[in-house]
N, C-alpha and C positions, 0 to 999 in steps of 0.2 A: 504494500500500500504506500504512496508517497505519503503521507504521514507518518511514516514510520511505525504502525502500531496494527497489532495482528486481532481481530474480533475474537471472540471465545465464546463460545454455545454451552459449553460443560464448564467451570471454574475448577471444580474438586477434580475431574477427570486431567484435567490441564496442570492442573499443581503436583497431580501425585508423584509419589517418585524422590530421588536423591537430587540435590541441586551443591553447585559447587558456587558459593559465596562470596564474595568482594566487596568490603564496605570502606568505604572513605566518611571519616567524619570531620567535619570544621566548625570549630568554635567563632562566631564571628564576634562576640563579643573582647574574645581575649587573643583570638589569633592561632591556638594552639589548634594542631591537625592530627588526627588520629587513623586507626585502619584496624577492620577485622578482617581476620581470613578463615572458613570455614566449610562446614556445612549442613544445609537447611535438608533434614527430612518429611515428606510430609506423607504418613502413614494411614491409614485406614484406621476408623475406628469402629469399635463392635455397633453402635447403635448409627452408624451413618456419618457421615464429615469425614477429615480429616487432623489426626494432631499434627502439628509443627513441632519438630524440636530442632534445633539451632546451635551448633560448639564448634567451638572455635579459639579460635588465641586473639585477642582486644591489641593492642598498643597503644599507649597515652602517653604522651611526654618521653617517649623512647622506652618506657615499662610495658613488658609483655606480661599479658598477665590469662587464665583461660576464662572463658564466656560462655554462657548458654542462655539461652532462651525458649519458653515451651508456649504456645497460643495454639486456640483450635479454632477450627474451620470448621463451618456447620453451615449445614445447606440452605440456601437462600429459598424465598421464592418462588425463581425458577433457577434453572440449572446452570446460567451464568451468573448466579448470584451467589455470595457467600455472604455467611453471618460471623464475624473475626469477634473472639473470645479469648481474655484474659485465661490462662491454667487454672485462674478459682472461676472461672465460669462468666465474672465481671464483662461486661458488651466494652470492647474495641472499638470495632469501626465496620461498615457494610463494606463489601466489595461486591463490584459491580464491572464486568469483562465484555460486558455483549458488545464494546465496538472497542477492546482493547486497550483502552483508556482510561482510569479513574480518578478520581478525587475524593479522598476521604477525610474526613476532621475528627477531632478526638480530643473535646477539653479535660485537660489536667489540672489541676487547682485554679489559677492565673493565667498558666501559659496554655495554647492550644499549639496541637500536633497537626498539620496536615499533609497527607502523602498522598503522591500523584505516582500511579502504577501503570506503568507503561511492557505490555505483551510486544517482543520486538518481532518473534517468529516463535515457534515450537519448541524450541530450546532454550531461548533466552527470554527472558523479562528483567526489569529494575522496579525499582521504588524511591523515591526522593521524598524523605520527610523533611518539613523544614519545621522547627519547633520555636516560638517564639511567644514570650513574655516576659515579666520582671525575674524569674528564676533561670531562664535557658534563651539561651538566641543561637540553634544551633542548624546546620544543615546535615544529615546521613545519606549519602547515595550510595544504595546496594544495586550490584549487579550477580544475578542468579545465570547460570550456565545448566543443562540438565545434564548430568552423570549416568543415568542409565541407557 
């Protein structure tokens, strides 16, 4: 597509699977620049969706240090939709693939998250949160590769 972005009909059928991880983080407040390296599984679960779990190795200030992260995926809708869940169950954010493009928000105390999910092809996607309020001004851009 010249837009760069690939439509999706299935969300959870499009995620499932091993993904090979790249995240760049930038502090814009202070300058400091960080990077994950990992990867993102995203597994079947017994009653429907999928979990995400996330490990990896973080760097902050030249400190390697290991990371994880676990959210679930739970079915939208319809079938390009997903329902993004905190591990206690707490609502995320919607995602929404049917023309391969998203926008989602997510306020956090003060500051609000929003991520723009972008389907490049069948094996690639990204995410670009950018987080901004009195506690955080920061930008994350993850890029996913699929591994299987």
């Amino acid at each position: 597509m010249s837009d760069g972005c690939r439509p999706v009909s299935d969300a959870l059928a499009y995620l499932a699977g091993r993904w090979r991880v790249g995240r760049a983080v930038q502090d814009l407040a202070g300058g400091d620049t960080g990077r994950f390296a990992g990867v993102t599984v995203f597994s079947a679960l017994p009653d429907g969706g999928l979990l995400h779990e996330e490990s990896g190795t973080f760097t902050w200030r030249g400190v390697p240090r290991p990371a994880t992260r676990t959210l679930l995926f739970l079915p939208g809708p319809t079938p390009a939709r997903a329902d993004v869940r905190f591990a206690d169950g707490r609502p995320f954010h919607e995602l929404d693939l049917t023309t391969g493009r998203y926008i989602a928000d997510h306020p956090c105390a003060a500051d609000l998250y929003r991520g723009e999910f972008t389907v490049r092809d069948a094996d690639r996607w990204r995410t670009v949160w950018r987080i901004g309020g009195p506690a955080k001004d920061l930008v994350l851009t993850t890029d996913y590769v699929r591994e299987d």
